[in-house]
C-alpha positions in Angstrom: 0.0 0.0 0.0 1.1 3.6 -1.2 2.6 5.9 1.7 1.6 8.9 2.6 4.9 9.7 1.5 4.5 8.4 -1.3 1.3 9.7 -2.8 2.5 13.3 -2.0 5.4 13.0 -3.9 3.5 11.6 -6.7 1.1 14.8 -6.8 4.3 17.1 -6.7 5.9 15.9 -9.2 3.0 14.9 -11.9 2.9 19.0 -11.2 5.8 19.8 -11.4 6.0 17.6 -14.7 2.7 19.1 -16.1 2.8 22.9 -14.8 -0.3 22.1 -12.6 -1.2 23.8 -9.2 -2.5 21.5 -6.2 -3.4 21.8 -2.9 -1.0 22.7 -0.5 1.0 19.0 0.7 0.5 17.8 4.6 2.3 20.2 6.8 4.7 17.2 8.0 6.6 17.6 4.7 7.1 21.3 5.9 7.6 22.3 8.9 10.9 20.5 9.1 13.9 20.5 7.0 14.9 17.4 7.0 11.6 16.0 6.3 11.3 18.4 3.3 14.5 17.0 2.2 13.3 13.6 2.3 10.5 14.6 -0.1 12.0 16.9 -2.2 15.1 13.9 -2.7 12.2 11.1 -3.5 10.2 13.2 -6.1 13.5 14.2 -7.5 14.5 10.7 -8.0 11.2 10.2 -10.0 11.9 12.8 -12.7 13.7 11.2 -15.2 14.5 14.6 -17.1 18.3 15.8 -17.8 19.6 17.8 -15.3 21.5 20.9 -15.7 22.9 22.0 -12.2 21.6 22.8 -8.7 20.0 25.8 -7.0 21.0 27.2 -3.1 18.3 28.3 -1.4 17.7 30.1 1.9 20.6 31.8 1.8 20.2 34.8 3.6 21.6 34.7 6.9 18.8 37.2 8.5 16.2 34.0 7.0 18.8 31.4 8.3 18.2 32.9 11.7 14.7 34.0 11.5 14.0 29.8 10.5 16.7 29.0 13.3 18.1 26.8 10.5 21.9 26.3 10.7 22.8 26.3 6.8 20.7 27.0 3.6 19.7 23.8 1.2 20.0 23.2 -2.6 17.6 21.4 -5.0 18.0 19.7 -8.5 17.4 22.3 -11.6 16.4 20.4 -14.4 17.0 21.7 -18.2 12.9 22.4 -19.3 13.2 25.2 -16.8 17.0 26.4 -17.8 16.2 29.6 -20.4 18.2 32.1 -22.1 18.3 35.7 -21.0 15.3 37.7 -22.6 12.6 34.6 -23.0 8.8 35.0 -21.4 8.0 33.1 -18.4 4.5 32.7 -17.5 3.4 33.3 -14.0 0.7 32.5 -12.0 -1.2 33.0 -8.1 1.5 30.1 -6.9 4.3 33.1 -8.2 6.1 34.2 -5.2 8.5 36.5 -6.8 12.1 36.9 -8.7 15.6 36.6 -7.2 18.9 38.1 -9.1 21.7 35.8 -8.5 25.4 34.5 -9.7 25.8 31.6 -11.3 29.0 29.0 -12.3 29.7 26.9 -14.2 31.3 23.7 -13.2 33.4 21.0 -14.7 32.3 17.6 -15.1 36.1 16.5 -13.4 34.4 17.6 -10.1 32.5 14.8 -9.7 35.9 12.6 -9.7 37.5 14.8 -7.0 38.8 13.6 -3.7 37.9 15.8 -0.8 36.3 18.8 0.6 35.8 21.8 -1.9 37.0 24.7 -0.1 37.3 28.6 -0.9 41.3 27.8 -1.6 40.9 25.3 -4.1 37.3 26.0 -5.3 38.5 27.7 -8.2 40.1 24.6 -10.0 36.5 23.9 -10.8 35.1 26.8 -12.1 34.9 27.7 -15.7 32.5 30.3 -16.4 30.6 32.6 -14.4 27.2 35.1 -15.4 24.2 36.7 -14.0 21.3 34.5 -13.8 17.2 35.3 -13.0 15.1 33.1 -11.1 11.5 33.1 -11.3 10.1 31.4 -7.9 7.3 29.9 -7.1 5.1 26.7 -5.8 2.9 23.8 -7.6 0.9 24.4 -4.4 -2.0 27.0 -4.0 -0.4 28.8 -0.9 1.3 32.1 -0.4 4.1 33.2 1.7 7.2 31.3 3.6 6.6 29.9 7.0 9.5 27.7 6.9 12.5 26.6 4.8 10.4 23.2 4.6 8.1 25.4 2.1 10.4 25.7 -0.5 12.7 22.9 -0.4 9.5 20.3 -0.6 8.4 22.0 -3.5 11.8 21.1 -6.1 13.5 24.4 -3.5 10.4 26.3 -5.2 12.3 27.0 -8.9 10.6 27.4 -11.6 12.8 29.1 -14.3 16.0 30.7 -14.6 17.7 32.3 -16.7 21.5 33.0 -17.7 22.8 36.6 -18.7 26.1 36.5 -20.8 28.6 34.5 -19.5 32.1 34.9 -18.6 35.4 33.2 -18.6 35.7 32.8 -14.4 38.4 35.0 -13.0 38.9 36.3 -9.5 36.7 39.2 -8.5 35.9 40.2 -5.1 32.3 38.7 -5.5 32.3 39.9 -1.5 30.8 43.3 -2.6 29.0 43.5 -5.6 25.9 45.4 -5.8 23.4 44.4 -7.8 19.3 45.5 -9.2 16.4 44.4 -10.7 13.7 46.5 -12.0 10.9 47.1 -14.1 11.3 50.6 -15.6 7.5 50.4 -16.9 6.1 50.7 -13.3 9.4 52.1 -11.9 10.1 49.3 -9.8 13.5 48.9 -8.8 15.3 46.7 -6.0 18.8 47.2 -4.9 21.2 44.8 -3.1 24.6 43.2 -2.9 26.5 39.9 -3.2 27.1 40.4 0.2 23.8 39.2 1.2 24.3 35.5 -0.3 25.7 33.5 2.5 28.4 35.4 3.3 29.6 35.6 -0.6 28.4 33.7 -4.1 31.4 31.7 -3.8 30.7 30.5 -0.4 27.5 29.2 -1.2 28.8 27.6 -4.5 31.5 25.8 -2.0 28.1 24.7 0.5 26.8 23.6 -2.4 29.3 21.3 -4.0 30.3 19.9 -0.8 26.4 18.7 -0.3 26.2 17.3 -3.7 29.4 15.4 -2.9 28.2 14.3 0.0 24.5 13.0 -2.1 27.1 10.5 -4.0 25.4 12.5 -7.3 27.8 12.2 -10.5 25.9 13.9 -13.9 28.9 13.3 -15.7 29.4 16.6 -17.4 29.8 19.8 -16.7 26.8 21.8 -15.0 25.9 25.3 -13.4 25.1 26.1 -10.0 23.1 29.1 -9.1 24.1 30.6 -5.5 21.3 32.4 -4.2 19.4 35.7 -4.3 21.2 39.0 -3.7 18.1 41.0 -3.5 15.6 38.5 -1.9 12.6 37.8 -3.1 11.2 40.5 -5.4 7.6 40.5 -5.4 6.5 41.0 -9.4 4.3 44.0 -9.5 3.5 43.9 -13.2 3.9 41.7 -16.2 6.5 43.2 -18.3 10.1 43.1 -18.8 12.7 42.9 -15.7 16.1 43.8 -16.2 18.9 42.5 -13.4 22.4 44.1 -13.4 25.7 42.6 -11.1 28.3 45.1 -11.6 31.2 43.3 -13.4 29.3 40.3 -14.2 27.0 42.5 -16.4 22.6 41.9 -17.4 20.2 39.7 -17.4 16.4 39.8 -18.7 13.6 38.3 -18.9 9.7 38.7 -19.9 7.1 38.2 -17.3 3.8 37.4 -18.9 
């Protein structure tokens, strides 16, 4: 007989494969971390879709705290969801809002490392580097973030992102960047800073690789991870177009319809 377990991760992932909203999963698979990681592992492990990288999420230290969670998360980003800059994404009531990140590109030989990744040595692995969009969002019909539980149950809540131009990596001080998204057609604009992303882009790429690691994962080419919002979670005002800007790293656009 199906577990509860298992029939919830069923429903989240025949939405997530069909760009359906349902209702709002038992709170069990939410409240907690750990039991949102469960979940979000299992429906992952039912998607049988190429995957292009992996997402950090809950990031900010202030949310870290607010959640009293002692590190952020990551989730799976598959390639149906992986866009170039400038492309419409639909939204809909599920929406919660848009994040401006960096994002890196990784070689494949990572996977055959031995060790920790650490800021010293992290670079070996890096090829490229850009500014990325991320649309975010549930399958469920609820609003808001009660717990980091929400989004990690829900595939860490990603549902598209999109790469700016993208660079050969070299050292920057990624520490201090500052960064904005706006909508000029309803003057919305949101400031912030690299500084914001768990301590620095580059420390949350290191959390992440470390984690997949740790998950035995192996893709077997080379992939992208996308660190984390440097602006939060911009609520989307309008349909239009939104431009994001990281000094040095340069723009990245997309079409909200």
């Amino acid at each position: 007989m199906s577990t509860l377990l298992e029939k919830t991760s069923n429903k989240l992932v025949k939405a997530f494969l069909k760009n359906k909203i349902i209702a709002p999963i038992p709170s069990r698979y939410t409240k907690k971390l750990h039991e949102a990681q469960k979940l979000r592992k299992l429906c992952e492990s039912k998607i049988k879709l190429p995957v292009v990288g992996f997402k950090a999420a809950g990031t900010g230290i202030p949310l870290i705290k607010k959640f009293k969670e002692k590190e952020p998360f990551y989730a799976s980003v598959y390639k149906k969801n992986f866009l170039k800059s400038g492309k419409v994404v639909k939204i809909n009531k599920a929406t919660l809002g848009i994040e401006l990140e960096v994002c890196y590109k990784i070689k494949k030989s990572f996977f055959s490392s031995k060790g920790s990744v650490t800021i010293k040595n992290i670079s070996k692995y890096i090829t490229h580097m850009a500014p990325c969009i991320e649309v975010v969002g549930y399958r469920q019909r609820k609003k808001g973030i009660t717990s980091f539980g929400d989004l990690c149950s829900d595939f860490g809540a990603n549902v598209k992102f999109l790469v700016g131009t993208t660079k050969k990596f070299k050292k920057i001080n990624i520490n201090n960047l500052k960064t904005n998204i706006s909508n000029k057609k309803i003057n919305q604009s949101v400031n912030g800073n690299t500084n914001t992303v768990y301590i620095n882009p580059l420390n949350s790429l290191r959390f992440v690789l470390n984690k997949v690691k740790k998950d035995k994962i192996n893709l077997n080419k080379d992939f992208w991870v996308f660190t984390g919002s440097s602006v939060g979670v911009v609520p989307i005002k309008s349909k239009g177009l939104y431009i994001g800007k990281i000094d040095k790293l340069g723009t990245v656009k997309t079409r909200i319809k």
